[in-house]
N, C-alpha and C positions, 0 to 999 in steps of 0.2 A: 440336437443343438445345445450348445451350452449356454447355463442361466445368464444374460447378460447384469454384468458386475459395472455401477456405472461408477464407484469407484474407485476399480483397477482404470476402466478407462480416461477419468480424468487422470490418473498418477501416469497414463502412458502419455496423453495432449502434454503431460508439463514436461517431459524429456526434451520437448521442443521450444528450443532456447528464448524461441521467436515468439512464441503463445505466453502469458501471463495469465495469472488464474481466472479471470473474468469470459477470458474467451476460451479458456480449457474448460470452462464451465458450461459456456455457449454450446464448444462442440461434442462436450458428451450429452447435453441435448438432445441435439442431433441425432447420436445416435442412440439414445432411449429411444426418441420420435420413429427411429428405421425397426427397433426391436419390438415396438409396442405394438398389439393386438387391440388397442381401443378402436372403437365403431364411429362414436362420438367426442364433438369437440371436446364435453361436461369430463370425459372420460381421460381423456388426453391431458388436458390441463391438469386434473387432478393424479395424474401419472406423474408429472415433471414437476409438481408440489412436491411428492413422496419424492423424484429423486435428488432436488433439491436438500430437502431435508439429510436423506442417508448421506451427500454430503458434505453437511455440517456437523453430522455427527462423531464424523471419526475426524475430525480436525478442531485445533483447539481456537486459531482467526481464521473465521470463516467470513470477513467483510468482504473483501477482493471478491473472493467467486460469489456470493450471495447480490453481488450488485452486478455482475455476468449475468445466474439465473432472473433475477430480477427483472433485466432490460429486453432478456429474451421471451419470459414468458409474456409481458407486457403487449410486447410483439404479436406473440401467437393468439393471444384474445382477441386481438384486436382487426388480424388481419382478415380480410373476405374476399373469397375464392368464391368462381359462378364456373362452379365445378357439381356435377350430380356424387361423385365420387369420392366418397373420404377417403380414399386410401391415395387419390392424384393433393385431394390438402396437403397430404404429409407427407408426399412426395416433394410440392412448392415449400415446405415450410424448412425442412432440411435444406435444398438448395440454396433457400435466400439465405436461412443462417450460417451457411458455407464458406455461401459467398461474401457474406457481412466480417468475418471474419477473418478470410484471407483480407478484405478490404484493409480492414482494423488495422493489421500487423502496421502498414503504411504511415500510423496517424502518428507514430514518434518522428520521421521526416519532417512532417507537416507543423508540427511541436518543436523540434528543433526550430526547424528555419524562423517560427516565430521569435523564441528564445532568443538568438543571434540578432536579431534587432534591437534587443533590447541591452547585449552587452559592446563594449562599448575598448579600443585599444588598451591595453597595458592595464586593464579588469583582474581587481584580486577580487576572486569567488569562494564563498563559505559554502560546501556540500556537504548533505548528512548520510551515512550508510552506502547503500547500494540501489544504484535506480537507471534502470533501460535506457529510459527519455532521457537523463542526464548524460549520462555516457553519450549517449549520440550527442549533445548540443553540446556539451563541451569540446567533441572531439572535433564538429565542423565549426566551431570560434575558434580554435586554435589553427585552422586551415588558412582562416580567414582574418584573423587580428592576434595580438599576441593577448596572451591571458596567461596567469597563473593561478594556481588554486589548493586551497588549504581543504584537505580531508579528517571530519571526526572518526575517529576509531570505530566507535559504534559496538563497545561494549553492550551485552559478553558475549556476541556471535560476533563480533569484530568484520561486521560487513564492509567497513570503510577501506579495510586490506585490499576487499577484492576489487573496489574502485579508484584505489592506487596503483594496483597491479595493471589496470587496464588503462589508466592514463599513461603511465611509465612505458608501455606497450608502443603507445601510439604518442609516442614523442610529448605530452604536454607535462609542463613543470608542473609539477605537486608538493604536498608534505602532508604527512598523518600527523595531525592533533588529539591532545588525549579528548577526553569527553569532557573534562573538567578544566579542559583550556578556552572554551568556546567563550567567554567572557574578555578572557584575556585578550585573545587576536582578534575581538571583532571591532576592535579602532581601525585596524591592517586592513579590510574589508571593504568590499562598495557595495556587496549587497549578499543575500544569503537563497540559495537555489536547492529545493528540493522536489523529491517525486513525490509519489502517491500510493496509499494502498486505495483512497477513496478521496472523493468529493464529496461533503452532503448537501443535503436542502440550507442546511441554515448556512451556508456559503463557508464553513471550516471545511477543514483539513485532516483527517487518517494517514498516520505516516508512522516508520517507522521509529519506536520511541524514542525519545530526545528533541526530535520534532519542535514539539510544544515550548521547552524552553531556550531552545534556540531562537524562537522566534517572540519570544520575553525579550532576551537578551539585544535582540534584535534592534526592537522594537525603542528598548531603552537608550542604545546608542541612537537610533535614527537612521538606522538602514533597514533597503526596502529586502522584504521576505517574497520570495517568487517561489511559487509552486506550479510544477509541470503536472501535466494530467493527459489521460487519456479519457476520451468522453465518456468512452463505456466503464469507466470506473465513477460514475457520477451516480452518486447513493442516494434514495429517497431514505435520509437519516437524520433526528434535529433530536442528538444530544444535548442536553443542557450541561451534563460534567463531564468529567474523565470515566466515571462510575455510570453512564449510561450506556455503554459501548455493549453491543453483543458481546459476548464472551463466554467459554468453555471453560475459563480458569478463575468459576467464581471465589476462590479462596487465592487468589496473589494477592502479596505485599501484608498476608494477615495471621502469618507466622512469625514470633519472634524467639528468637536465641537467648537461651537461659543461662546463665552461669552456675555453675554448681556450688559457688561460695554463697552462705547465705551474708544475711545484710550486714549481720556482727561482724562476721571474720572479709569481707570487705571492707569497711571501714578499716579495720586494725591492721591492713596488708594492702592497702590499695597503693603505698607509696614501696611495696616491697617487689624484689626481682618475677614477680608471678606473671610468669609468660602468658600471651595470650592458647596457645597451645594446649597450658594445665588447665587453661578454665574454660574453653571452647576446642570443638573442631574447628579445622579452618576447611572451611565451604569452598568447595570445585566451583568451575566455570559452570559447569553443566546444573549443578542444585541451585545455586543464583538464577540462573534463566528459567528452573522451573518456579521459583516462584517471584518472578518479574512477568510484566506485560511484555508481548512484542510489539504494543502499537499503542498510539495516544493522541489524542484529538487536540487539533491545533484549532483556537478560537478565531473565527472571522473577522476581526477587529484587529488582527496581529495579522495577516498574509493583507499583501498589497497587492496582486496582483494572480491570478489562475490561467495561467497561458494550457491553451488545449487547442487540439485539432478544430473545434468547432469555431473559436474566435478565443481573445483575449479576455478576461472577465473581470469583474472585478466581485469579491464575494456577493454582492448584491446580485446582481447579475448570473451568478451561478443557481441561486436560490430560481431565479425567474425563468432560466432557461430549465432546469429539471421541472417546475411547475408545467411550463409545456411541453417536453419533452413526453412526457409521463397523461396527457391531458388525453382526453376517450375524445 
């Protein structure tokens, strides 16, 4: 039998358009839990620590599945079987997580329908990047009321394309915005709608970067910040900054570009034809992204509202609900 690789098998769960990394996390769980030779709980748990870890290693945001593993192992400690049998445990302990997971897929539905109460006829919408739950809730408001909706670009993987392409699909008016317009048109706006990579404890927001000053911006005009969620993305995490985040890319943003003029011969040529070209490379899409974040924590005092499968929240409330979510 071949060594089980748990992840090749996550990277196979994410081919499935339907799974998002939390529950592609859940079910190669799963199946460690089918491959594991552990006797004991002690054993077990500390099996699914190690493959939690392996991975986090070969990825560079590892928040999204780290609050999958998180919710699942919680789960497994916790749960109690009146079984003489440890091998019928991890027989139930796969099932339920199985099961919990085909559940899951369902809880953007349930997120939507919320969403759509809250938008309201002839709603201009600010969306950031690319997000499941949004897709879905804008596509049943637009079934259901008229709406239009303004997309950021979502520099430099230019996610906001692929959530243009899917409105434009499905008949709803759109337009891409650069990233550096989001000030501009947010007078246009009744309110600004984004997903999630994470929920934390301290009732903020992990999102795709740009995020965070959208919801400045936001915040500055006076329109409300709505953030979708799914519950299993609900992170026992209480950042204080930007710089608290887990992260794999501890050196972004701490490279800078030199110029090869020193400081004489700049002064005495700064007003002269010298291209930027002669004095720098010009940096690809791809060297930019390596050294940018792809995620930034949006401060709870800026999001108005966390609609999720579980109820509507309000960051207070998200804080209180992972307290018990997570309680022995």
């Amino acid at each position: 039998m071949a060594q089980f690789d748990i992840n090749q098998t996550y990277e196979d769960f994410l081919e499935n358009e339907e799974l998002s990394p939390p529950l592609a996390a859940i079910l190669s769980l799963c199946e460690l839990i089918k491959q594991s030779t552990a006797g004991t709980m002690f054993e077990l748990v500390q099996a699914m620590h190690e493959g939690e870890e392996s991975l986090k290693a070969e990825r560079h945001n590892t928040i999204s599945l780290t609050a999958g593993c998180k919710l699942f192992i919680a789960f497994v400690t916790s749960a109690r079987y009146n079984t003489a049998s440890f091998s019928d445990v991890k027989r139930k302990l796969v099932s339920q997580g199985e099961r919990y997971a085909k559940e899951a897929i369902t809880y953007r539905q349930k997120i939507a329908e919320r969403a759509v109460e809250f938008i309201k006829d002839d709603s201009v919408i600010l969306v950031h990047a690319s997000s499941r739950v949004i897709l879905q809730a804008l596509i049943m408001a637009h079934r259901r009321k008229r709406i239009s909706v303004y997309i950021t670009e979502a520099r430099p993987r230019s996610l906001g394309l692929k959530t243009a392409a899917a409105l434009t699909e499905a008949g709803v008016p759109n337009t891409v915005i650069l990233d550096s317009c989001v000030a501009y048109i947010m007078e246009k706006v009744d309110f600004v709608l984004v997903g999630s990579e994470a929920v934390l404890e301290s009732g903020g927001l992990i999102n795709a970067v740009g995020s965070s000053q959208i919801a400045i911006i936001a915040k500055a005009f006076g329109k409300p910040f709505y953030a979708l969620a799914e519950s299993y993305k609900f992170h026992r995490l209480f950042p204080l900054s930007q710089y608290d985040l887990p992260n794999q890319q501890p050196n972004i943003l701490t490279a800078f570009a030199h110029s090869p003029l020193t400081p004489t011969q700049g002064r005495a040529r700064s007003r002269s034809s010298v291209s930027i070209t002669q004095r720098q490379k010009i940096l690809t899409q791809e060297e930019i992204l390596a050294n940018n974040p792809d995620v930034d924590y949006t401060k709870p005092d800026l999001i108005s509202l966390v609609i999720s499968d579980v109820s509507v929240l309000t960051p207070e409330g998200v804080s209180q609900y992972l307290v018990g979510m997570f309680a022995e």
